[in-house]
C-alpha positions in Angstrom: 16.7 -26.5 14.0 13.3 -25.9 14.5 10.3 -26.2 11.4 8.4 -23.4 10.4 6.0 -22.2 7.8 6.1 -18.3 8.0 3.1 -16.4 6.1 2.4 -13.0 5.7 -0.5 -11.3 3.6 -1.0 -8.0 5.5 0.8 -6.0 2.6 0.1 -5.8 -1.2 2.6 -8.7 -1.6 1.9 -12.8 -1.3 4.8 -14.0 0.8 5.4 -17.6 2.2 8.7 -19.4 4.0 9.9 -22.3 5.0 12.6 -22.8 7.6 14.8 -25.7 6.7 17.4 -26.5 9.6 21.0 -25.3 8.6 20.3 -24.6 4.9 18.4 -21.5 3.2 14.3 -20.7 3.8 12.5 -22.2 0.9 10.9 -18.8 0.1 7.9 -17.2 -2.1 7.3 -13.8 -2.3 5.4 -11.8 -5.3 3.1 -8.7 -5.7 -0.1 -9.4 -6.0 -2.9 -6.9 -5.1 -6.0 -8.6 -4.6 -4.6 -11.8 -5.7 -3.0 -13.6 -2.6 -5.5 -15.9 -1.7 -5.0 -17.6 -4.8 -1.7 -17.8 -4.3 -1.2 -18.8 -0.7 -2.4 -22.3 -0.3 -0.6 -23.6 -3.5 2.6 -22.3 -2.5 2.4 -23.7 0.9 1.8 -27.0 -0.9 4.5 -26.6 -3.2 7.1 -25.6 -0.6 5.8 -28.8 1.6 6.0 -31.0 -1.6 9.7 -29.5 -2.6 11.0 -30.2 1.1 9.3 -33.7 1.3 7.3 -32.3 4.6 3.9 -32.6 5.2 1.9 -29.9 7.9 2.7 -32.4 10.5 6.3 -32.4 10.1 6.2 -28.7 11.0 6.9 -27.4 14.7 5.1 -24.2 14.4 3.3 -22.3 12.0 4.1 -18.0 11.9 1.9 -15.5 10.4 2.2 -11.6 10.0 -1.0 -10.5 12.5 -0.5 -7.0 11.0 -1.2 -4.1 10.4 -1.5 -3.6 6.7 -4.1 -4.1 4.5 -7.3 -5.5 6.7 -8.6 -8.0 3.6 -4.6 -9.5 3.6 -4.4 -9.5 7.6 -8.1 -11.5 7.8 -6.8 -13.5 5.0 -3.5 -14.9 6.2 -4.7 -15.1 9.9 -7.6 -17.2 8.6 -5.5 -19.9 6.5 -3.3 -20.0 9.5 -6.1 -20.7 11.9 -7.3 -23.6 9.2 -3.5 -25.2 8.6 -2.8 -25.0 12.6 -5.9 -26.6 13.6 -6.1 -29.6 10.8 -1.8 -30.3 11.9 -2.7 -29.2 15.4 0.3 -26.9 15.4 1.1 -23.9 17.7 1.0 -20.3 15.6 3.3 -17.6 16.6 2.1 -14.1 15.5 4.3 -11.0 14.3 3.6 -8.0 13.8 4.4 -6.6 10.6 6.6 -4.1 12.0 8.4 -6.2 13.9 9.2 -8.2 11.0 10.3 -5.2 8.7 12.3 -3.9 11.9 14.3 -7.5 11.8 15.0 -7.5 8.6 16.7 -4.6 8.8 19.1 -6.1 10.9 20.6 -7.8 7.0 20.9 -4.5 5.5 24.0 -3.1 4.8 23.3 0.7 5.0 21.8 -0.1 8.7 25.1 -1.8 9.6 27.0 1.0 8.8 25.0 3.2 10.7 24.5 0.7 13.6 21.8 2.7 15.2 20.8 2.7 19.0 17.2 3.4 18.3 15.0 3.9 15.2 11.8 3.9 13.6 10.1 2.0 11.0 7.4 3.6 9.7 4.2 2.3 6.8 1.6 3.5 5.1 -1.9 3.2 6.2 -3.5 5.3 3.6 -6.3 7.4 4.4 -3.6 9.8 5.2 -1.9 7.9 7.9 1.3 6.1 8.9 1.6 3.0 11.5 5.1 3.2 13.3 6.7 2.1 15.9 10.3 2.5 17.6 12.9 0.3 18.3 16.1 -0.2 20.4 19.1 -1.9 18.6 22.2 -3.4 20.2 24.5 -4.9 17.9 24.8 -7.9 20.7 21.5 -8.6 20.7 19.8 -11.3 18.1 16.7 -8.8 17.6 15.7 -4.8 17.7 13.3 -4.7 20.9 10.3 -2.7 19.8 9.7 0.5 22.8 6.3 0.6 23.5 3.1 0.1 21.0 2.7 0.3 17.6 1.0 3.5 17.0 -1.2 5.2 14.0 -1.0 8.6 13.6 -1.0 11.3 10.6 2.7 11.4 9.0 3.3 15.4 10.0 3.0 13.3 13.9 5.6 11.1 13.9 7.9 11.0 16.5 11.9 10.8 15.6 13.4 12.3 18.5 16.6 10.7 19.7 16.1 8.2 16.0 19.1 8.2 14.3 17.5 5.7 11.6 14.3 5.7 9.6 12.9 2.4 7.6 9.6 2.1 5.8 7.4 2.8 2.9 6.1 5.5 4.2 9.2 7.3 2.9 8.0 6.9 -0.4 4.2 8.0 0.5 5.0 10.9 2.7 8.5 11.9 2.1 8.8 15.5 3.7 6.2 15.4 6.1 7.9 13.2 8.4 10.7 15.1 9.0 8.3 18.1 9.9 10.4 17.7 13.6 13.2 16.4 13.0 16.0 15.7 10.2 17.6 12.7 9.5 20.5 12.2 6.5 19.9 10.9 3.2 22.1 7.6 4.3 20.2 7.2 7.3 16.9 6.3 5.5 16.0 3.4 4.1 12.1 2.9 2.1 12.9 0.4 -0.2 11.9 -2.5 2.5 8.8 -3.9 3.4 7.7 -6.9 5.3 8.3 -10.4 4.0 7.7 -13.9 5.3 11.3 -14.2 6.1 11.3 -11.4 8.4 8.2 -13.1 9.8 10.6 -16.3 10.2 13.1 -14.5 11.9 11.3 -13.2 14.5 9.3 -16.4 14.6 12.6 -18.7 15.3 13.4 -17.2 18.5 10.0 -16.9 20.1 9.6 -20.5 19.4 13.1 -21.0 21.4 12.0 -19.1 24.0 8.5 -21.1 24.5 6.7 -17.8 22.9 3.9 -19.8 20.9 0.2 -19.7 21.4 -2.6 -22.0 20.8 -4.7 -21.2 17.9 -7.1 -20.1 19.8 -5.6 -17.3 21.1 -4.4 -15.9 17.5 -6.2 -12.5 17.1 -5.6 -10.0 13.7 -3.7 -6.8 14.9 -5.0 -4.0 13.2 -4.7 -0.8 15.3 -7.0 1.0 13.4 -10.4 -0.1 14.7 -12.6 1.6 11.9 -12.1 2.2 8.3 -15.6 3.4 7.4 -18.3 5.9 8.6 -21.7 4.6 9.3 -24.6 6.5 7.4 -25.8 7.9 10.6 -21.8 9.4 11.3 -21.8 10.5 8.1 -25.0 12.1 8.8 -24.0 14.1 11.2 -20.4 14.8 10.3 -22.3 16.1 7.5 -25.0 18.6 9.8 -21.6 19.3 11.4 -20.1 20.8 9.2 -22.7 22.4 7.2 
């Protein structure tokens, strides 16, 4: 069994894993806010120390490329970069979607729905969702995400032909995603978000299939480009408008 230290930051939450062959992730997960960088390199350490590994030992490292949160996104892409280079280690990167759509896969209300195709869906705040859909075999190891993950305003969603909806967006947007389309109660689920174990299990089989990169190649994915205005586009949304 392969060696990985998972990491994801992109959300308001710290979370760090640790594959360990046959037996359970060693796994750190808290709320934090603003806090995670203090967090994340002492629990790394401490997981290493507990396990009796060192970077070295690893086979890969995995980290959560987004997007969330663009501060948590820069920061856990960052201390990957510095931990693959020092151990020189291959990275794999997830998207946070991805992650939250594999996780999914443990849930019990999603297994009793066994869906063919749904959406996962998180807030971006300024009055915006990411989301992206999936396709769902129950032979298959992993959901295969259809297409990009896109960024749109919650009333734009698209859950045509979804028979399953998963994300915090739920809680930020409620009604106005199902503007289009209705789903039932037992066929939503907004009490999940990503974790590094999610980030683990999509990590283990891309590291199967030869899917690392060189850390060179890792790059953030944040889909939205912008977050603030220039003074000069302010200036003339302003003489816009006026």
């Amino acid at each position: 069994m392969k060696r990985i230290l998972a990491i994801d930051t992109s959300s308001a939450w710290c979370s760090v894993a640790l594959s360990l062959g046959e037996v359970e992730p060693a796994f750190r997960h808290q709320s934090v806010a603003a806090g995670a960088s203090q967090l994340l390199l002492p629990w790394i350490d401490e997981l290493l120390r507990d396990s009796k590994l060192v970077m070295t030992d690893l086979d890969a490292i995995a980290i959560g490329i987004g997007p969330g949160a663009f501060t948590g996104v820069r920061l856990g892409v960052a201390a990957a970069q510095g931990l693959a280079l020092a151990a020189n280690l291959p990275v794999i990167p997830v998207a946070s979607l991805d992650a939250i759509a594999m996780q999914l896969l443990s849930s019990a209300d999603f297994q009793k729905v066994r869906p063919s195709q749904f959406v996962v869906a998180v807030d971006a705040r300024m009055d915006e969702i990411y989301w992206a859909r999936y396709q769902y075999a129950s032979t298959d190891n992993m959901p295969q995400r259809l297409g990009d993950i896109h960024l749109s305003g919650p009333d734009e969603i698209d859950l045509d032909g979804t028979q399953y909806l998963a994300g915090n967006a739920i809680h930020a947007y409620g009604n106005r995603l199902y503007s289009h389309h209705q789903l039932p109660v037992d066929h939503v689920e907004a009490n999940i978000g990503v974790s590094a174990l999610g980030i683990l299990s999509c990590a283990i089989p891309a590291l199967l299939n030869g899917r690392q990169i060189s850390v060179q190649e890792l790059q953030p994915l944040y889909v939205r480009n912008k977050v603030a205005l220039t003074t000069e586009e302010r200036e003339q949304a302003f003489k816009k408008n006026a």
